[in-house]
N, C-alpha and C positions, 0 to 999 in steps of 0.2 A: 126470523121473527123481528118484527119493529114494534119497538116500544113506546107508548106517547110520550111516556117522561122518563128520567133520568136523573135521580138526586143521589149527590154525591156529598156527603157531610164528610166534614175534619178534610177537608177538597185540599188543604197544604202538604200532603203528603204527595202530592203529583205534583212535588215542583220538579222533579225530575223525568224531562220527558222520556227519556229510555229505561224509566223505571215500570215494576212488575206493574204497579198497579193501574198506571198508565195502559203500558200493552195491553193488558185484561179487559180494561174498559172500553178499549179500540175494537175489542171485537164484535163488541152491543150496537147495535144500530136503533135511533132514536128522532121521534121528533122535537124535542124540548129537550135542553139540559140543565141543572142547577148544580151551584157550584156552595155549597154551604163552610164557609171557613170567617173564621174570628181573628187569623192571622196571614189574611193572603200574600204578605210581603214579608219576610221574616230575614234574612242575607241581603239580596241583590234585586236588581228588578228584573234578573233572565228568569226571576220566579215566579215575579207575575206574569212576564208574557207568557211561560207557560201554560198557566194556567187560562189567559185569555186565547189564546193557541188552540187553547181545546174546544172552548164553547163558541169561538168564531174564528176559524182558521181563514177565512177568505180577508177576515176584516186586518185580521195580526197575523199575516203570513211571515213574517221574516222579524228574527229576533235582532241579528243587526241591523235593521232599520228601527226598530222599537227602541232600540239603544241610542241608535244617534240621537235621535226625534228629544229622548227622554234624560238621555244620560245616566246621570244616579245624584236627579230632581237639588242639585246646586243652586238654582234659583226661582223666583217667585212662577218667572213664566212658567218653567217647563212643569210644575207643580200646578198651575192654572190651567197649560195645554193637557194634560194628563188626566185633569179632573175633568176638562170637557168631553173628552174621549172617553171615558170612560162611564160618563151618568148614564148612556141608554146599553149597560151589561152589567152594572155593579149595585146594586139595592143594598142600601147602610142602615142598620137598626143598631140603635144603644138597648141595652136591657129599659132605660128609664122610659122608653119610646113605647116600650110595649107593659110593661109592669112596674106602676112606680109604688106598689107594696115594699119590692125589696129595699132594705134599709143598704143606706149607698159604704161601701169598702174604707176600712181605713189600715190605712201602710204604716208599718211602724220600722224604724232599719235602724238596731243598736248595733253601736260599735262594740267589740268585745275582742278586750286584750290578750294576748297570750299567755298560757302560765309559766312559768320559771322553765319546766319542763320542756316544754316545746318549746321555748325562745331556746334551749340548748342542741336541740335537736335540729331547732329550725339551723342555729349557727354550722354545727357541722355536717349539715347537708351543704350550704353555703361557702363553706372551707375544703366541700369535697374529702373530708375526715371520715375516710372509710374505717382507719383504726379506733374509732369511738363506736362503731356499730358493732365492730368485731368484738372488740373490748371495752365494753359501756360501765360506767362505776352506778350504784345503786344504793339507797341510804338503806340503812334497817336499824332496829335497838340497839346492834351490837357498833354501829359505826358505818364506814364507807366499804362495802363491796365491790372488788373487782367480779363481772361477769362476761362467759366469753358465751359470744353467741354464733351456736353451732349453721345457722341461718346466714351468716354473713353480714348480714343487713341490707338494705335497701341497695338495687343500682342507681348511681350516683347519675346517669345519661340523662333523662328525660328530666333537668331541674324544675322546670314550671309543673308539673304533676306532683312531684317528691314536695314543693313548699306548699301547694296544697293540700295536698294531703296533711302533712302538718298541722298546716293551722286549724282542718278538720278534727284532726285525733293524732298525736304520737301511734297509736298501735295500729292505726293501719301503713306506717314504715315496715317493710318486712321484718321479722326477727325482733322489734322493741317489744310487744306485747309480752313474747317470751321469756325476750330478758328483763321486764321489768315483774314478770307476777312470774317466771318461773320456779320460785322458790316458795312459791305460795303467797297468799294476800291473806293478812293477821285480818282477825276479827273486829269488825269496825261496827259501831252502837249506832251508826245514822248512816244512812247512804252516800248523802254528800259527802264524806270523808275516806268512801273507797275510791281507788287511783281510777276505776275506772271513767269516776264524774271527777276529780281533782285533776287530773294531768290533761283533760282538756277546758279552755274556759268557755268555748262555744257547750262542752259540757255541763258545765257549772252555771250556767246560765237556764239550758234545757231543763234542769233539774228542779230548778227555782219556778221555771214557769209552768211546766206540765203540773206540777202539786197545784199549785194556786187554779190553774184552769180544772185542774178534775174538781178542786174542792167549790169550784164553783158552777160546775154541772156543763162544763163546755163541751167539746166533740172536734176532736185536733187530727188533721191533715199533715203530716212531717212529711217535707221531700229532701231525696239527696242524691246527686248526680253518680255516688260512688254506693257500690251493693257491698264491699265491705263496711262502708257505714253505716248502711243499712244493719248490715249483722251485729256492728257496735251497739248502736240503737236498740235492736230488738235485744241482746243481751241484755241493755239498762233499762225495759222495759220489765223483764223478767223477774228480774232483782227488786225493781220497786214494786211489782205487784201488781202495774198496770194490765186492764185484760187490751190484747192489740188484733190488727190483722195486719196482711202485707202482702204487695204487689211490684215486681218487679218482672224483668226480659225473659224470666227463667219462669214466671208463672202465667199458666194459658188457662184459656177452655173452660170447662166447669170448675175448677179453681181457681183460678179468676172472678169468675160470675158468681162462686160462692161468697168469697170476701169480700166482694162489693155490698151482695144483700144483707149481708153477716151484719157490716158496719151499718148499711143504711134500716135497720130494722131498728124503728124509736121503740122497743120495749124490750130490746138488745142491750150486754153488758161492755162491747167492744167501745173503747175510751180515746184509742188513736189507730190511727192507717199511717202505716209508712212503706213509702210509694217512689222509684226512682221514678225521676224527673223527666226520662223519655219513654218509659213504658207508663206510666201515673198521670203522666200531664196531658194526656187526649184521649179521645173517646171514651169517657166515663164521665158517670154526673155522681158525685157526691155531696148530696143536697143537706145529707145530715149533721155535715161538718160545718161549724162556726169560726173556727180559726185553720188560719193556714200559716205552718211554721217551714218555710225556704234555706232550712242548715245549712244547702251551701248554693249559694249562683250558678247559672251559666253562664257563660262567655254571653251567647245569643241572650238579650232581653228576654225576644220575645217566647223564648222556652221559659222562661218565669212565669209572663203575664200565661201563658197556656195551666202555669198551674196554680196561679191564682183563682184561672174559672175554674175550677171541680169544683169550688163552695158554692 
């Protein structure tokens, strides 16, 4: 069977040409294809040729020649020749081109210092102080506690993941969460003064802004590259009171589809979605949400700006 058309949205997921969804779609035969993506260039440009590979293989047959031609766009020219080759295969709409109802985005990016706790933590990750994990001291009424933590603590190998982590939450180091509330967490009159929002400050910030946005009738999008942060999160969700849903790698199908509608139903009591960053950040429209909170970056931008569109 031939098909007259062929529309392919969120089309950046075929930047890999030996990938599934590629192969699958090779086996369609069509006379029209469209390529619908908001990030057709996200790494390198063997991603775009990819993708113009597929909708005109005769014209982009060969990626090393696309590379010479183009390189990776170091100057005005190869930026001018690229734009010319490419105006009769690439149609560009801004949202304001087509809707200038929506009121236009605005970025906010606070810095936020570490607490006391994590600059400790952060240090002996840094010192490779595997005996602080093992045996971490911990304050309480009674004074300094020695705690041994049956966990080990974190592997010191992968440091660029271990200071992330970090400066997301102490408790997603393996074994800190345990050794720091093993012993139970005393009764605290305000939220902000459980360690849970105390020992991080991207926490202590979170806690300040989600109050102020509920109390002001907003609808907040949280993403985070890490699904234990996700589980921090929806803990401190639980604890304030907040009603939430959640979408991440692990949730499919009609669960999925449910939390989507869940959130987006305006006469609904769900107040935040928290969404990792590569299962969250495409193919969904979350039109109900007015703020988008990015807990933590990607390396790639352009995995940001993907989920800055759900709003």
């Amino acid at each position: 069977m031939k098909w007259s058309l062929v529309v392919v949205d969120e089309a950046q997921r075929m930047k890999n040409k030996s990938g599934k969804l590629q192969q699958t779609l090779h086996n369609f035969k069509w006379q029209q294809c469209v390529l619908l993506t908001g990030t057709p260039l996200q790494n390198n440009m063997t991603e775009l040729w990819t993708l113009l590979n597929f909708v005109a293989p005769l014209t982009f047959p060969s990626a090393s020649e696309f590379l010479q031609q183009y390189g990776d766009l170091h100057n005005q020219n190869q930026v001018k020749a690229l734009q010319k080759s490419l105006s009769q295969f690439v149609l560009r709409r801004l949202k304001e081109d087509v809707e200038d109802s929506i009121p236009p985005k605005e970025e906010t990016i606070i810095d936020v210092e570490l607490t006391t706790k994590q600059k400790t933590y952060y240090r002996a990750i840094y010192d490779h102080n595997r005996d602080f994990f093992v045996h971490g001291y911990v304050k309480s009424g009674l004074g300094v506690t020695k705690v041994t933590n049956a966990n080990k603590g974190p592997r010191l190998v992968n440091m660029e993941i271990q200071f992330r982590k970090c400066c997301n939450h102490p408790y997603l180091l393996e074994g800190v969460e345990e050794m720091e509330e093993g012993q139970g967490v005393k009764e605290v009159k305000d939220l902000s003064e459980h360690p849970l929002v105390t020992s991080s400050g991207k926490m202590v910030l979170l806690h300040k802004l989600l109050s102020k946005l509920k109390a002001e009738g907003h609808r907040v999008l949280i993403f985070s590259q890490f699904t234990m942060m996700l589980d921090l999160l929806e803990k401190y969700l639980k604890l304030a009171g907040f009603v939430y849903t959640r979408i991440d790698g692990s949730i499919r199908g009609n669960a999925r589809d449910d939390a989507i509608q869940r959130f987006n139903d305006e006469k609904g009591d769900v107040f935040c979605f928290l969404l990792s960053t590569r299962a969250g950040g495409v193919g969904i429209t979350l039109t109900s949400a007015d703020t988008v909170i990015i807990f933590d970056s990607d390396w790639n931008p352009q995995v940001g700006v993907g989920a800055w569109l759900r709003a």
